[in-house]
C-alpha positions in Angstrom: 10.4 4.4 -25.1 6.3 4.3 -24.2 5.8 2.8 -21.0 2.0 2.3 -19.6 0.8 2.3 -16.3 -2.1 0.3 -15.2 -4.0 0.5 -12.0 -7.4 0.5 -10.8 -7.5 4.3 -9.8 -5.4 7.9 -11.1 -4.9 8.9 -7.3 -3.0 5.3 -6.7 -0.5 6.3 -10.0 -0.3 10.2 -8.9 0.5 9.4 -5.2 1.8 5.9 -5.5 3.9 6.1 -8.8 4.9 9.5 -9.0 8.7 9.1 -8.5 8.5 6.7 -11.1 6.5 8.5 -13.2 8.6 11.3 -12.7 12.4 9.5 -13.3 10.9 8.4 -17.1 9.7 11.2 -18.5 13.2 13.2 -17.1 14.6 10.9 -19.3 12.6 11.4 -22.0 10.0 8.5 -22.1 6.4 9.2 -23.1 4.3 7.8 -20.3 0.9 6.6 -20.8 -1.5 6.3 -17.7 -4.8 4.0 -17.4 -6.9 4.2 -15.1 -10.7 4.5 -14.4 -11.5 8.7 -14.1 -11.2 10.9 -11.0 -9.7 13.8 -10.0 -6.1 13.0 -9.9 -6.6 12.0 -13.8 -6.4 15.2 -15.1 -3.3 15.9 -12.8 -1.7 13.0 -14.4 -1.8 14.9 -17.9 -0.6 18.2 -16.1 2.6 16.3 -15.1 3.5 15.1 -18.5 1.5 11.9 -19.2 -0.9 10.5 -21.2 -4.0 9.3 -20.3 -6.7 6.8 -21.1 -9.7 6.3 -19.0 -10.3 2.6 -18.3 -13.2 1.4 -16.0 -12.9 -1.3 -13.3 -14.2 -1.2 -9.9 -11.8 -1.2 -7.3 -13.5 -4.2 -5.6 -15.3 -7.5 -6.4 -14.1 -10.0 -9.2 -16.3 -11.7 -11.9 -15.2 -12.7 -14.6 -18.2 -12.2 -16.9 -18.4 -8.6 -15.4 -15.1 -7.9 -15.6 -14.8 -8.8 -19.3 -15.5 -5.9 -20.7 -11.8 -4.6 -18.4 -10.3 -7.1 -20.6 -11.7 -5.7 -23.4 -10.7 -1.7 -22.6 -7.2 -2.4 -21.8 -6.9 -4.4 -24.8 -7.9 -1.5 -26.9 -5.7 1.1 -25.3 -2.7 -1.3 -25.6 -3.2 -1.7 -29.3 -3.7 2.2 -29.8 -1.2 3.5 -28.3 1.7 -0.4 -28.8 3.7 1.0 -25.6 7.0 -1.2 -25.2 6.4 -2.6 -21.9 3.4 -2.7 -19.7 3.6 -1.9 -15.5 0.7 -3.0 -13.9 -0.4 -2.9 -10.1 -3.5 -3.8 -7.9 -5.8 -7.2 -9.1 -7.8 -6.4 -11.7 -4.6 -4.5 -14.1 -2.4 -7.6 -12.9 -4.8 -10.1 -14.5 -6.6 -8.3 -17.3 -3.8 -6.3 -17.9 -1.6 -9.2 -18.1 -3.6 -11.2 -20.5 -4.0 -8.5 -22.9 -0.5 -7.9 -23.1 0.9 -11.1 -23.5 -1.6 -11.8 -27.0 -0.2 -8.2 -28.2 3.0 -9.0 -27.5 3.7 -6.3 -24.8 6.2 -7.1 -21.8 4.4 -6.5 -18.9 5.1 -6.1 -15.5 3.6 -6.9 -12.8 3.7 -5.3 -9.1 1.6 -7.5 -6.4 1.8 -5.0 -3.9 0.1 -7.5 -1.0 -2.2 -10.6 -1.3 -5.1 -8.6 -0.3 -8.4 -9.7 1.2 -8.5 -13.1 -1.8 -5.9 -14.4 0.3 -6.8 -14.1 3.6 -10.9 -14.9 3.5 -11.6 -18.3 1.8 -14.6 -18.7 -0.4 -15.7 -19.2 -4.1 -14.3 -15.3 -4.6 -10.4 -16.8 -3.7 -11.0 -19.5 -5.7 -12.1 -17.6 -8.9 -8.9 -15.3 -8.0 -6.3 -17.6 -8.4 -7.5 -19.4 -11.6 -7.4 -16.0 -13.2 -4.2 -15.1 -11.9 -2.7 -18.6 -12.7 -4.4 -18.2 -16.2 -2.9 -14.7 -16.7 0.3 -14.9 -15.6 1.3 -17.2 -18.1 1.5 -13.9 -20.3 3.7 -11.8 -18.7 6.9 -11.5 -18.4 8.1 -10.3 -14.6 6.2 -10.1 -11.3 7.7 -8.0 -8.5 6.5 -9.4 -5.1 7.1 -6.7 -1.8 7.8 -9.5 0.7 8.9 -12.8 0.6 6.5 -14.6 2.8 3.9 -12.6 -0.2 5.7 -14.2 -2.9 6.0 -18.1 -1.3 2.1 -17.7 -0.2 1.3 -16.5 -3.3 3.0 -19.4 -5.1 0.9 -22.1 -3.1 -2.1 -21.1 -4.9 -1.1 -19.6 -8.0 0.7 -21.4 -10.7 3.6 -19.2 -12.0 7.0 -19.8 -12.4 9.2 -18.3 -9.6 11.9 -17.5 -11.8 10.7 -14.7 -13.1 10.1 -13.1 -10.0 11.9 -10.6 -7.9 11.5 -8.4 -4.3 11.1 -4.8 -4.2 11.0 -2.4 -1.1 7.5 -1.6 -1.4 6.8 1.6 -3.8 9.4 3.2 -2.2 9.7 6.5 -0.2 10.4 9.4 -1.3 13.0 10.6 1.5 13.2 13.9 0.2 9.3 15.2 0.7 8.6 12.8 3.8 11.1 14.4 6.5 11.5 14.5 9.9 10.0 18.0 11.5 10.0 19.9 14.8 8.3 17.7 17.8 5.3 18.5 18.4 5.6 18.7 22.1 1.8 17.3 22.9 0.6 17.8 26.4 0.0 13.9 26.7 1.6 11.4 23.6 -0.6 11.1 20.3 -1.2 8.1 19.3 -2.3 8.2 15.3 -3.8 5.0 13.0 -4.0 6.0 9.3 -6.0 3.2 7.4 -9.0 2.2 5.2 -11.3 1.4 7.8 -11.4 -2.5 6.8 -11.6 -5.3 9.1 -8.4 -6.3 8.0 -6.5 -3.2 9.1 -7.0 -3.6 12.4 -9.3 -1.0 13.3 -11.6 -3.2 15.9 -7.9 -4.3 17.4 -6.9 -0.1 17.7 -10.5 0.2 19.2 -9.6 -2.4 21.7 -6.5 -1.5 23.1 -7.4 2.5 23.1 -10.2 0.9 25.8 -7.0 -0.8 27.4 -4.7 1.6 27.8 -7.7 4.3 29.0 -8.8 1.9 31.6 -5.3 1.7 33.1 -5.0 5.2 33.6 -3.3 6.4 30.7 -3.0 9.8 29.4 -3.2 9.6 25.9 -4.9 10.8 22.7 -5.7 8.5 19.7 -6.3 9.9 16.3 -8.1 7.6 13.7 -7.6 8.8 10.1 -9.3 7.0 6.8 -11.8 6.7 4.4 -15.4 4.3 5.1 -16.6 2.3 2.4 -19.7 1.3 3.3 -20.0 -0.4 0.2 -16.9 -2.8 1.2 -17.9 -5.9 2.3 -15.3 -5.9 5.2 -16.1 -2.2 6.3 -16.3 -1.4 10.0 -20.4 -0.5 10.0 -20.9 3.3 10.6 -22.9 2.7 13.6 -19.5 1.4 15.4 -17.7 4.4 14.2 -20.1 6.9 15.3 -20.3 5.1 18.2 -16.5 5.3 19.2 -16.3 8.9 18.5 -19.6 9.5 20.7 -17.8 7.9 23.2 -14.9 9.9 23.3 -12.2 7.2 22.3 -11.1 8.8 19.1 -10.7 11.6 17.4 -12.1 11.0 13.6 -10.8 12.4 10.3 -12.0 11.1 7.2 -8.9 10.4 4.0 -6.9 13.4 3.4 -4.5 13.9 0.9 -1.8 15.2 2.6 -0.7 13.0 5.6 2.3 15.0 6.4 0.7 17.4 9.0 -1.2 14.7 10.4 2.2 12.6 10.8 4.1 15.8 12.3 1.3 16.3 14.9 1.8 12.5 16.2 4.0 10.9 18.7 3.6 7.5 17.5 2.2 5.7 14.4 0.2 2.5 14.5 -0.9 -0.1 12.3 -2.1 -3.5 13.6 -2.7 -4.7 10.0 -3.5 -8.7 9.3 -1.5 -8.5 6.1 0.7 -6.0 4.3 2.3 -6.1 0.9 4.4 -3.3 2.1 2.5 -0.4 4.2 2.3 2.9 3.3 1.5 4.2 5.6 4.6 3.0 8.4 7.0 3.9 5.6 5.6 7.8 5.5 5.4 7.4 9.4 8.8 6.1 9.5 10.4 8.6 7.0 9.2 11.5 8.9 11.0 10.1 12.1 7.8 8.7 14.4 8.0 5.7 16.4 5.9 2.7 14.8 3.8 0.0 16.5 2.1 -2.7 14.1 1.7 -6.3 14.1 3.8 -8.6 13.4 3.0 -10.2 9.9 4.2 -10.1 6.8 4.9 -6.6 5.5 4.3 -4.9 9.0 7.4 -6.7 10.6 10.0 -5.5 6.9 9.0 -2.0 7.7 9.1 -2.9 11.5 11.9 -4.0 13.7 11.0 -4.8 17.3 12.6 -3.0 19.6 14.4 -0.8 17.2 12.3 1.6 15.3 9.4 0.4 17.0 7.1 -2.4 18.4 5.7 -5.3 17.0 2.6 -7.1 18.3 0.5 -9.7 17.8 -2.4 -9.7 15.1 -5.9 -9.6 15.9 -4.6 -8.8 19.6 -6.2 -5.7 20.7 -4.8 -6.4 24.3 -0.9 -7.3 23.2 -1.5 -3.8 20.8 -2.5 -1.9 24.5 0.7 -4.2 26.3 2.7 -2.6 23.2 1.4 1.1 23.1 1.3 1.1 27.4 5.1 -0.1 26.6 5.5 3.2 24.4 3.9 5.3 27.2 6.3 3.9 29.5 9.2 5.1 27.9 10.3 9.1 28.5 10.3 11.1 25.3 14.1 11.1 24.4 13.5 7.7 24.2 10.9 7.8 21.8 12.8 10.2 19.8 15.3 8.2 19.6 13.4 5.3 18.6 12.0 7.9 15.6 15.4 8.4 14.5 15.8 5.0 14.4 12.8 4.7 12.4 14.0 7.4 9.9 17.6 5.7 9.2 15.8 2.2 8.5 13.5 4.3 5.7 16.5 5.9 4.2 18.4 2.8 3.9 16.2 0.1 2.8 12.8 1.4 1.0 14.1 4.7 -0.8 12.4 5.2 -4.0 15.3 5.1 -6.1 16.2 1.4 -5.1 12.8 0.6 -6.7 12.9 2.9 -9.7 16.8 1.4 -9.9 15.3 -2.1 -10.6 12.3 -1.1 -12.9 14.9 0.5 -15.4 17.1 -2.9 -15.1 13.7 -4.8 -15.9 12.5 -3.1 -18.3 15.9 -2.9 -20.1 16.3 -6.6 -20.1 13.1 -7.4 -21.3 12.5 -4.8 -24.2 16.1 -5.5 -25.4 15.5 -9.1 -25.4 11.7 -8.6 -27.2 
């Protein structure tokens, strides 16, 4: 069987899809990535698959612009006539869609969160939906991460809920995210790994590290991500520069491996608006940390209160500070246990193989059927 993977960029299928990746070609499938060029592409052959470059950019959506997406995917989809189509992020999930259905390829769809379409109004939602009600006439299945996700979803975009289904997220890979030795910091580490968006509740982290410093609190907060000052919903570099001049945060650009980062922390924190399913939490959880976020969709899945961690309110940075004083107050077998916690709720709901279990029943039911 050729199965093609679609998203808007080679690091998000290396990282992302990997397990995935990995469990089809063990079984003998031919794989064939698409994806606009960067450096993971070329690791993506070195794994086993094949790979066309397609061009999008990961952000914006016009139509007119965007036609010529349409257009690529098209062409790489009647090269190559794979047997089923998976595609993730906006732009695949539309384009990739459309093409499909006229070549008569199943495809799949992932919406992995509503994203920012969904949570700013404006002409740019508006043109979002009537793609995505226009596309998803052509394809055959649409995995949703969250519940809430798929219902909201549904209120704008017309597509029939019946071919629909829930997945954990991407899944975690229990195996390579583990718990490790604790690191035994001097005063508790408190660690935010995020695009630094509005929407990801930097400002909020900001906020209630000014809180919990003003109180007395000894603490240290880590702030780890990539700035896109080309995003329209970037934090501005003059805040950032500002924070760390300040001495609120310690600053680290994206990495690649999160793992050390994640070891070195006592708790991980996320105070999100919106999640499909994060990331980030599952790694954080996986590796046996204590988790703060907020309590929306996605966030609270990954997060129960009071269990493996804390949940508080969005666009709150003072109930995040009530929540992370409420961590401080806590002695550290308490927090371990709280990680443990964490670990077992990974392990049992949002391991990988759950997810790659219900792509292989998807995809045998609909290329059987086709």
């Amino acid at each position: 069987m050729k199965i093609a993977i679609c998203i808007n960029t080679s690091w998000n299928i290396y990282n992302f899809r990997r397990g995935l990746i990995d469990h089809f070609l063990e079984r003998g499938d031919e794989v064939l990535a698409m994806a606009p060029y960067d450096e993971y592409s070329e690791k993506l052959v070195e794994i086993g698959c094949a790979y066309e470059q397609v061009e999008m950019s990961a952000s914006g959506l016009n139509p007119v612009k965007d036609f010529q997406v349409y257009l690529n995917i098209r062409a790489v989809l009647k090269k190559h006539q794979p047997d089923v189509l998976l595609s993730y992020t906006i732009k695949p999930n539309i384009y990739g869609s459309f093409a499909a259905g006229l070549l008569g390829v199943p495809a799949i769809c992932n919406v992995s969160g509503l994203g920012t379409v969904f949570l700013w109004k404006g002409s740019v939602r508006t043109i979002a939906t009537s793609l995505y009600s226009f596309a998803f006439r052509f394809n055959k299945w649409i995995f949703f991460q969250n519940q809430y996700d798929r219902e909201e979803f549904a209120r704008f975009v017309k597509i029939d809920l019946n071919k629909t289904s829930l997945l954990p997220g991407s899944g975690m890979n229990v195996h390579k995210f583990t718990p490790q030795p604790d690191p035994d910091n001097e005063v508790p580490v408190f660690l935010m790994l995020a695009r630094l968006l509005v929407e990801k509740g930097v400002n909020e982290y900001i906020e209630a590290v000014k809180i919990v410093r003003k109180k007395g609190k000894k603490a240290h907060f880590r702030l780890v991500g990539g700035l896109d000052e080309g995003h329209s919903r970037s934090v501005p570099k003059v805040d950032l520069d500002q924070w760390i001049s300040e001495g609120l945060i310690e600053y680290s650009d994206h990495v690649e491996d999160v793992k050390p980062l994640i070891a070195a922390a006592d708790v991980v924190v996320l105070p999100s608006y919106r999640e499909g399913t994060p990331r980030t939490l599952l790694e954080a959880g996986a590796m046996g940390k204590p988790l703060i976020a907020t309590d929306v969709p996605g966030c609270n899945s990954v997060v129960q209160d009071g269990y493996n961690g804390f949940l508080c309110k969005v666009k709150s940075g003072q109930d995040l500070a009530s929540k992370m004083l409420l961590m401080l107050s806590l002695a550290k077998a308490e927090r371990l246990e709280i990680g443990k916690s964490a670990r077992k709720f990974v392990e049992e709901n949002f391991d990988e193989k759950i997810v790659i279990g219900q792509y292989v029943d998807k995809i045998n039911d609909l290329t059987i059927k086709t």
